[in-house]
N, C-alpha and C positions, 0 to 999 in steps of 0.2 A: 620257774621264774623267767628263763630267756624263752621259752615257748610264749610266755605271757609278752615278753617284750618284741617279739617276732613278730605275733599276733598285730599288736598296737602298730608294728612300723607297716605293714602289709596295710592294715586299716587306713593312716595317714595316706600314703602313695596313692590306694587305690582313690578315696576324697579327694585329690589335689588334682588326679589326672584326669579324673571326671569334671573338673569343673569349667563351666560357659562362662563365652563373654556375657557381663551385664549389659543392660538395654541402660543408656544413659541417659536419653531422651526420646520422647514419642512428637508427630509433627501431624496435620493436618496438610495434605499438600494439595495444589491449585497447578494445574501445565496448561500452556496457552505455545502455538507454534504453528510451524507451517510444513503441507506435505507438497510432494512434489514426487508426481509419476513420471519417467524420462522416457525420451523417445527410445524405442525397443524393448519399452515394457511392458506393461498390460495396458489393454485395449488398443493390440496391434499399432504400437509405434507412436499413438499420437502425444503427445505433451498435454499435462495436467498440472494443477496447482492448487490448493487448497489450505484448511487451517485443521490441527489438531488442540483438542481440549480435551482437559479430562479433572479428575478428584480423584483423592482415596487419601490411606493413613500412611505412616511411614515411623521406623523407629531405626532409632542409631545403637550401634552397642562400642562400650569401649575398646572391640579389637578393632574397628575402622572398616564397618559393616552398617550399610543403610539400604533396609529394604522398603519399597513401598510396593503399595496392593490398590489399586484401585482399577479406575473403568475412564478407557479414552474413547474417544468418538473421531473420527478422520472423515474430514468431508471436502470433497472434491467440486471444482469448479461444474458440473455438469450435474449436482444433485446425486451424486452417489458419495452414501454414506453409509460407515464401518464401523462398527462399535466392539471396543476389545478390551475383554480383560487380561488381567496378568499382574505377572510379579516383577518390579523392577529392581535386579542386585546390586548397589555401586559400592565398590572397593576399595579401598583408596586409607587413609590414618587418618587416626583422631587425636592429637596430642593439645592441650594444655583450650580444651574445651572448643576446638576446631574441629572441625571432617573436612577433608580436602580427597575429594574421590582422583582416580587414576582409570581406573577400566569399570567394565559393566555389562550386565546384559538382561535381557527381559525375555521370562518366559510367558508365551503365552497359556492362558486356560481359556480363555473361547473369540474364538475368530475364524470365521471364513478364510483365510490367507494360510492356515495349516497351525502347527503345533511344535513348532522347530524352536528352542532358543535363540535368541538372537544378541549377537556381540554390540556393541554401541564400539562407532569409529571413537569417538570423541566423546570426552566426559569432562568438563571445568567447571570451576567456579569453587564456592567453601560453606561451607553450612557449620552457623556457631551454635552455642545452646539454645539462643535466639531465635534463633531460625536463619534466613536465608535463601539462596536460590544457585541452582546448577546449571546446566547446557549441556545437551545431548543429540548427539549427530547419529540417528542409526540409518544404515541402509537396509529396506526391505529385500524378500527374495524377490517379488515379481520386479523390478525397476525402480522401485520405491526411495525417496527417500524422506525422514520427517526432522525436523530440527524443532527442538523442543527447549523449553522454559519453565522449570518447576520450581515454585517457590512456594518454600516451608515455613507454617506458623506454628509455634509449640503450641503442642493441647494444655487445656489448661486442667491440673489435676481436680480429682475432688477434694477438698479441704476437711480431711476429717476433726470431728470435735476431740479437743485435747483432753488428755485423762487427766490433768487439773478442773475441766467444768464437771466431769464426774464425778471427784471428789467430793468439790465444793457444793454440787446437787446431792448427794448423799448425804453431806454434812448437814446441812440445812433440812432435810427431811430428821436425820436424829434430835435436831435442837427442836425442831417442833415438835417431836416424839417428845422428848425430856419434860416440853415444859406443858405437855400435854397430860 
């Protein structure tokens, strides 16, 4: 019997220690922003300025974790343009149906610019279950810097059919049975 009840407590722990944050909400996000190459960065010194856009998804989980995935474009006053994907991590709490991020960073998956992590100086703003919108200061490695504006709309789920109309379809096929 205590081998049995050993058993059961080893079972519990191990379930409890394995267990993930939940995703509490999913978003559709929209970044609109500006880049800015500074002098003594790439293209030998000269000063650049441009605008960042991009899309992708993003989800929140209740340990105060929002990831998004999507594809930025970075285009520079001179017609040079950067297309990047990646994943962006912001950190920060979720209490009483807030995200209020603190730090972050974005890894890249495909960009000409390299494959390094990159830390964000600056992350503000609050995202409710609503949605919302944050601010993000990163500096690049060549000189770079881009300030950005993501604003998040929640996805809207699929609305499954309630197993009350299945019932009530089933019911209705046996009353037509019966009187059949």
């Amino acid at each position: 019997m205590n081998a049995l009840k050993t058993l059961l407590a080893v079972s519990v722990l191990i379930a409890t220690g394995g267990a993930q944050a939940a995703i509490v909400a999913t978003y559709d996000y929209s970044l609109n922003g500006t880049a800015d190459v500074t002098p003594g960065g790439l293209l030998d010194g000269i000063p650049f300025t441009g605008t960042s856009t991009g899309s992708g998804t993003a989800s929140l989980d209740d340990s105060g974790v929002l990831t998004l995935i999507g594809v930025h474009t970075v285009t520079l006053d001179f017609d040079y343009q950067e297309t990047i994907a990646g994943t962006t991590t912001l950190f920060g709490s979720y209490a009483g149906g807030t995200f209020t991020p603190t730090s972050g960073q974005f890894d890249l998956t495909a960009c000409d610019c390299g494959s390094t992590p990159l830390a964000y100086n600056s992350v503000s703003g609050s995202v409710l279950l609503s949605g919302g919108s944050i601010n993000t200061v990163l500096d690049l490695p060549f000189g770079g810097r881009v300030t950005d504006t993501w604003t998040l709309t929640p996805t809207t789920p699929a609305v499954p059919v309630p197993a009350a109309a299945w019932l009530f379809g089933s019911g209705l096929l046996g009353l037509a049975g019966i009187a059949r």
